[in-house]
C-alpha positions, 0 to 999 in steps of 0.5 A: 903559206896557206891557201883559203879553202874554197866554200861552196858557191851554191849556198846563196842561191834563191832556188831549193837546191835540195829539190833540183838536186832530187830532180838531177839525181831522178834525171840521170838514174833514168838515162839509158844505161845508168844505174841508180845513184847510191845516195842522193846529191847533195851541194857541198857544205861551206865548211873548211876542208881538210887534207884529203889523202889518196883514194885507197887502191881498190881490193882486186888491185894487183900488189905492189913490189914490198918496197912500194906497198903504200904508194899512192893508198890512202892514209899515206901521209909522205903521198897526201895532197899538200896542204895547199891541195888538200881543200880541192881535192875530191872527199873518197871514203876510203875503198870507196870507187874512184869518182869518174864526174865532171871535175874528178875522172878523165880530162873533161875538156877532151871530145871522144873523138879527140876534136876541140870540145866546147870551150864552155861544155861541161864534160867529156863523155863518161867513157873516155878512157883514163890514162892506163895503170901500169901494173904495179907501178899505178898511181891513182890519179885525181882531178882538182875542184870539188866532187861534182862541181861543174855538173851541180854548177850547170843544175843549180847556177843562178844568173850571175848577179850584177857585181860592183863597177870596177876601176877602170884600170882594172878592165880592158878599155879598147875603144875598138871594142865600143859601139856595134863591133862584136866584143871577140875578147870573152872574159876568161872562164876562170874569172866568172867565179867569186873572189876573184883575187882571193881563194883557190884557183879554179884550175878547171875553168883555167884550162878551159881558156886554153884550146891546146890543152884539148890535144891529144898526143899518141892517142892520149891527152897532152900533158904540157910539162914543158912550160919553162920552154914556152907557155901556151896561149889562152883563147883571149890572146888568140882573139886579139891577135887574130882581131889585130889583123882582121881591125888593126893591121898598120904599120905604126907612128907614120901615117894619117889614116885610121888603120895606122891610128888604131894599130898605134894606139893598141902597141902603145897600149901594149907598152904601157900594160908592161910598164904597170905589169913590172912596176915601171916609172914609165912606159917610155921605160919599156923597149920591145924586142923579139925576146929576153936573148935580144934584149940582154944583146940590146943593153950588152951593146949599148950600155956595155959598149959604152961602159965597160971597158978593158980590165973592168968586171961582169959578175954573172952567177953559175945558174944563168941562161946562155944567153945571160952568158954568151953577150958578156963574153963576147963584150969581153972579147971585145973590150978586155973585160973579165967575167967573174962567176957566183958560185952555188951550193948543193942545193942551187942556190947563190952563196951571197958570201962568195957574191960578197968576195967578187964585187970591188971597185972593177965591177961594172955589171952584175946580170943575175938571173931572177929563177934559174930555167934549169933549177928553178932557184929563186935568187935573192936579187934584192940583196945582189941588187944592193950589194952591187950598187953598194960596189958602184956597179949596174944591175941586169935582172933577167926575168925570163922565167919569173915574170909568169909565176912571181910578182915584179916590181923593178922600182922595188927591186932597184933594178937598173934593167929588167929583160924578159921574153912574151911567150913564156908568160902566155903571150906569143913568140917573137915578142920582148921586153928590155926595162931600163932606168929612163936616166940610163936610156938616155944616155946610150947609143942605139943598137941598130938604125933605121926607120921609126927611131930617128927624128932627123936625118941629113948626110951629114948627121943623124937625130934620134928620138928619145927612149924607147923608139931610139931602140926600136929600129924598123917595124917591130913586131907589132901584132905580138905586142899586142897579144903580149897586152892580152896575156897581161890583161888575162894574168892580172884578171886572175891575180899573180898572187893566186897563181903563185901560191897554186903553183907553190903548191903543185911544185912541192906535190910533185917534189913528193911525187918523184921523191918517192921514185926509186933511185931518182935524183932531183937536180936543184933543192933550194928553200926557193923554188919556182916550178922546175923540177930537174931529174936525171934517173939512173940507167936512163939517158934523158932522151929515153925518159923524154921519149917514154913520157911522149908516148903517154901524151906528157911533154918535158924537156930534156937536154942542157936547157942551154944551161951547161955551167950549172948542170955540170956543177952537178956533174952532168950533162943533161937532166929531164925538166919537167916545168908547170904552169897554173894550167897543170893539176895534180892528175898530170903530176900524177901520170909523170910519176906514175910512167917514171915510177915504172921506168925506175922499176923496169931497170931494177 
């Protein structure tokens, strides 16, 4: 896979940019403090980019230990930026100083102080302390984007010119948002560029649409590697949950009045964003529910109520969540069914041979994870999806870590459910999303009753509406639907496509950057990944090394993952689970290993 390489913005622009660019250099030579510039500023050539390896360690540098004596120095090919990451990183000679603007140096996006900085400001102030070096155990670390390309951007932009009207399902239609009423939802930075579904991911103007990334943790800027937990929400979903309540706030479907119409109108809209999102005939195809552990309950006691009965088979793989495990085992209880398991190799991944040996004519259900949360395996759930519906049996597809970094298609993938939960793709907590077939639906009981799901009601009998407010008992959680809407809105604005292979590329830099740690062990190495990275570090309990990231700002998870079955194939109990997301850089992967690097030497 490749990655265009980014050309420089500025070539079109009607202003001569070589006399602004003296102008810039003339200006910040004159700034109290500051010393002449070695050369002038020059805008960056439209010419491709190549692989840029680490800038060199400069010559005052203490000596590393002989076993590390190339680590993180430049020309070190097995420590270079990854193909993918070669065109966005900064062009050091080598021995040259380490580049300290506004897209390379310290987190720009931090106030001195630590405060919330402006969300559109170009930088923080130059003297805001990096990460410290370890010792002998430094990494370089390095930002994403080209030399200078923020503060040359803020000298040199021109207006932005009018570009072609979109389609209309391409942009947001709210009709709360026409007329006088303050537009709240600002499009995000990262799309004001060119291009915006081709080319690199401009990660900088990423981050800044999202406040929490500004926080400091210990003193130091937050790392946030603990996105396989839950992602962080982009200013445009805190906006329009926080218009929601100030525009909207209503219970929905059951009164005459504005407020509710309006409140109305934004879940629905909501709804039928998720069914584009993952490819679904219908909106009446999509339930919300509080996350994909409600969800795998909701069809585990409807459906699998219904269906599965004593002596029938659920084939679930080794990889999954508890909570593509534990609903099967207690319809088992139930019922007398029988939960058979997929195995895994060594590297992670499913053995479809073994799958093959599992189905017969028992099988009722298959629920198989798309992206294992402690791994980061990629399934082939097309083929387990084919070969369960060859044997007869219902698939369950739990998306729960894959709806943020892969394109879903559930008509594509023939899944008979789909589940995932709102808040691990940048929407808020407590909101989630059951895909059924509509003929499936149809056919099954609700789960729960009450107000919203029934069409009639007598002490004799009971009607109920037809999918999906037949599982949408009482009031939902309409607000976070909604903010679940906006975070769609926001992804789709920058393009899956683009996310995944920015990500691809960052997962296999930070594979190479633990790979280079002494004694450190990845848990889960399969062809397939998607932005899980698990470790286990000897001479460490995982709490040790969650505790000594912390300190240096970076969050991770350690523990289980509520993922047992499948660290114990391993033979262990618990790992370090660092998770990225389209927000992390390679600066961040830089510090993870830069701290693990020197607890690994510190236990030698």
């Amino acid at each position: 896979m490749t990655t265009p390489t980014p050309t420089s913005e500025l070539t079109a622009s009607p202003f001569d940019v070589a006399g602004l660019a003296q102008l810039a250099n003339a200006f910040f030579a004159s700034l109290p403090g500051q010393t002449p510039p070695v050369a002038a500023v020059q805008p960056a050539a439209p010419a491709s980019v190549t692989p840029t390896a680490l800038p060199a360690t400069p010559d005052d540098a203490p000596a590393p230990p002989a076993e590390l004596a190339d680590f993180g120095r430049a020309g070190v090919a097995s420590y270079a930026a990854p193909v993918g990451f070669g065109a966005g990183l900064p062009d050091v000679p080598a021995g040259g100083p380490r580049p300290h603007s506004d897209s390379a140096g310290a987190y720009y996006f931090l106030a001195e102080n630590g405060a919330l900085g402006s969300r559109s400001g170009p930088s923080a102030p130059a003297d805001l302390p990096p990460l410290p070096a370890q010792g002998d155990d430094a990494v370089v670390a390095r930002a994403f984007g080209l030399p200078g390309e923020d503060g040359l951007r803020l000298l040199l932009a021109e207006p932005p010119r009018a570009a072609p009207a979109p389609a209309a399902a391409s942009a947001p239609s709210y009709y709360f948002l026409e007329g006088d009423i303050p537009r709240l939802y600002a499009q995000p930075a990262a799309l004001s560029h060119p291009g915006q579904h081709s080319g690199a991911l401009d990660v900088q103007a990423v981050r800044r649409d999202f406040p929490i990334l500004a926080e400091r943790v210990n003193g130091k800027p937050l790392i946030w590697l603990d996105n396989a937990a839950t992602t962080h929400k982009p200013q445009s979903v805190i906006d329009r949950i926080s218009y929601f309540y100030q525009h909207e706030n209503s219970n929905i479907h059951r009164a005459a009045h504005e407020l509710a119409a309006r409140a109305t109108d934004a879940y629905e809209a909501a709804r039928d964003k998720v069914a584009r999102f993952i490819g679904a005939g219908s909106s009446s195809e999509i339930i919300f529910v509080r996350g994909a552990t409600e969800a795998i309950n909701l069809v585990a006691n409807t459906w699998g109520q219904q269906n599965i009965g004593a002596g029938d088979e659920i084939v679930v793989s080794q990889l999954e969540h508890h909570a593509n495990i534990v609903p099967w085992q207690l319809l088992a209880q139930r019922v007398g069914a029988v939960i058979r398991v997929i195995p895994v190799d060594d590297s992670g991944q499913i053995l479809l041979d073994e799958y093959r040996k599992l189905l017969n004519a028992r099988t009722k259900l298959v629920a198989i994870t798309q992206v294992s949360n402690a791994l980061g395996t990629i399934t082939p759930v097309e083929t387990i999806v084919a070969l369960a519906h060859a044997a007869g049996a219902r698939v369950l597809v739990d998306g729960a870590q894959s709806v943020s970094h892969l394109r879903v298609n559930v008509r594509a993938l023939d899944a008979d459910f789909f589940v995932f939960s709102g808040h691990k793709v940048f929407a808020p907590t407590g909101i989630g999303v059951v895909y059924g077939k509509a003929a499936l639906l149809e056919q099954m009981p609700p789960w729960q009753g009450g107000g919203n799901m029934i069409a009639d009601v007598t002490f004799e009998r009971t009607q109920y509406q037809p999918a999906p407010n037949k599982f949408e008992a009482g009031t939902g959680n309409i607000a976070d639907a909604v903010g679940l809407g906006a975070a769609i809105d926001y992804v789709e604005r920058i393009g899956l496509e683009r996310i995944a292979h920015y990500e691809h590329d960052l997962l296999a830099y930070a594979t190479h950057g633990l790979q280079r740690v002494p004694g450190l062990r990845l848990i889960g190495t399969a062809q397939h990944k998607a932005s899980v990275l698990s470790f286990v570090l000897p001479g460490y309990r995982t709490e040790e090394i969650g505790a000594a990231l912390n300190r240096e700002g970076i969050a991770v998870r350690s523990g289980h993952h509520c993922a047992q079955p499948i660290l114990r194939r391993f033979g262990l109990e618990a790992t370090v689970r660092p998770s990225l997301a389209f927000y992390n850089t390679c600066e961040e992967v830089d510090a993870l290993v830069a701290v693990v690097n020197r607890l690994a030497h510190g236990r030698r």
